[in-house]
N, C-alpha and C positions, 0 to 999 in steps of 0.2 A: 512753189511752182508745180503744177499740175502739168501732162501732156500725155500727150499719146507715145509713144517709141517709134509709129512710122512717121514724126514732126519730129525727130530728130535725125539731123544730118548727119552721116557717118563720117569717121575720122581716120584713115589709116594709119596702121599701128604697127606694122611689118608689112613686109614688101605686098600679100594679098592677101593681109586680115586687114580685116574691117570691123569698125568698136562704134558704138552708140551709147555715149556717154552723159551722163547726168553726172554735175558736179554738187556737193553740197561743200561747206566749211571745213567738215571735219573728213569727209568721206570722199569717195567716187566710186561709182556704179555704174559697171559696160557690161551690154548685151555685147558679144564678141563672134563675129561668125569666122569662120577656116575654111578654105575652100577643100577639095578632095587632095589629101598627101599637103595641106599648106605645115609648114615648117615657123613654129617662131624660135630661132636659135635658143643656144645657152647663155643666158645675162643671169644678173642679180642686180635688185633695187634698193633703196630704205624704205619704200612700202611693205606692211604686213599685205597678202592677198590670200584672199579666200573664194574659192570658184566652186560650182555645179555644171556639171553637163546635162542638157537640156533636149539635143539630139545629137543623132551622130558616135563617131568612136575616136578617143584620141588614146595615144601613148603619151604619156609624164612621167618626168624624171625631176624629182625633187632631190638637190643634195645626192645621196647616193638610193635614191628609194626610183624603183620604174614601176608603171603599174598602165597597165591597158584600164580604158574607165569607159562607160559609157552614158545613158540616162541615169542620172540619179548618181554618177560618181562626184566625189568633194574632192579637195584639196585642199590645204593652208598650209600658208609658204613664210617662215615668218621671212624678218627683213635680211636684205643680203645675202640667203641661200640661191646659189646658182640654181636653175632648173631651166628643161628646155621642152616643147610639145610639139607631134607631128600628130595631125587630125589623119583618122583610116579615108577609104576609100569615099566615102559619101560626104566627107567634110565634117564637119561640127558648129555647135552654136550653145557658145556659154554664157552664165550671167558670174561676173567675180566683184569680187569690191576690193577697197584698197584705202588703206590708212596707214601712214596721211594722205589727202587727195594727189593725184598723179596731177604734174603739172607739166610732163614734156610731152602727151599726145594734142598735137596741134595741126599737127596736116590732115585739113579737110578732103573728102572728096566725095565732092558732089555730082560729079558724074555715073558713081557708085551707086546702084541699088541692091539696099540687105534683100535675103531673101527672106530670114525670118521676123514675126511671125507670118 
């Protein structure tokens, strides 16, 4: 499958993040944008996840590790380590992947426009 990322409908994924997702077999892959101060709580998954920040500035907290990140900051989280993120003042906008594919992000919303790119 070929597309563009603005032919993909966003899907919320926390109360006012928004994810653009591409599913494959093995994988999934979300552009993930945070609005300014958006909060995704403290959970843990059985996905491994691995992210870049793209724009913007977040705080993470992996396990017991916190680290301010901005362009160009990574992460990897293996599976069922708790972690939690709140995007700085301008928001944020990541690309992470996930294995095995996430299969509980299902609420569309299409009345939602990404900002980025």
């Amino acid at each position: 499958m070929l597309t563009d990322l603005s032919a993909i409908a966003p899907t919320r994924i926390w109360k006012d993040v928004l994810a653009r997702v591409v599913q494959g077999d093995r994988l999934t892959l979300a552009v993930v944008e945070l609005p300014p101060g958006g909060v995704v709580p403290e959970h843990h998954h059985a996905n491994e996840q691995l992210g870049l920040c793209l724009t913007g500035t977040l705080t993470f907290r992996v396990g017991d590790e916190t680290r301010d990140l901005g362009p160009g900051g990574t992460w990897c989280i293996r599976a069922d380590v708790p972690h939690e993120v709140t995007a700085g003042p301008d928001g944020a906008v990541v690309v992470e992947a996930f294995s095995p594919p996430r299969t509980d992000w299902t609420e569309t919303a299409p009345r939602e426009t990404p900002h980025w790119p």
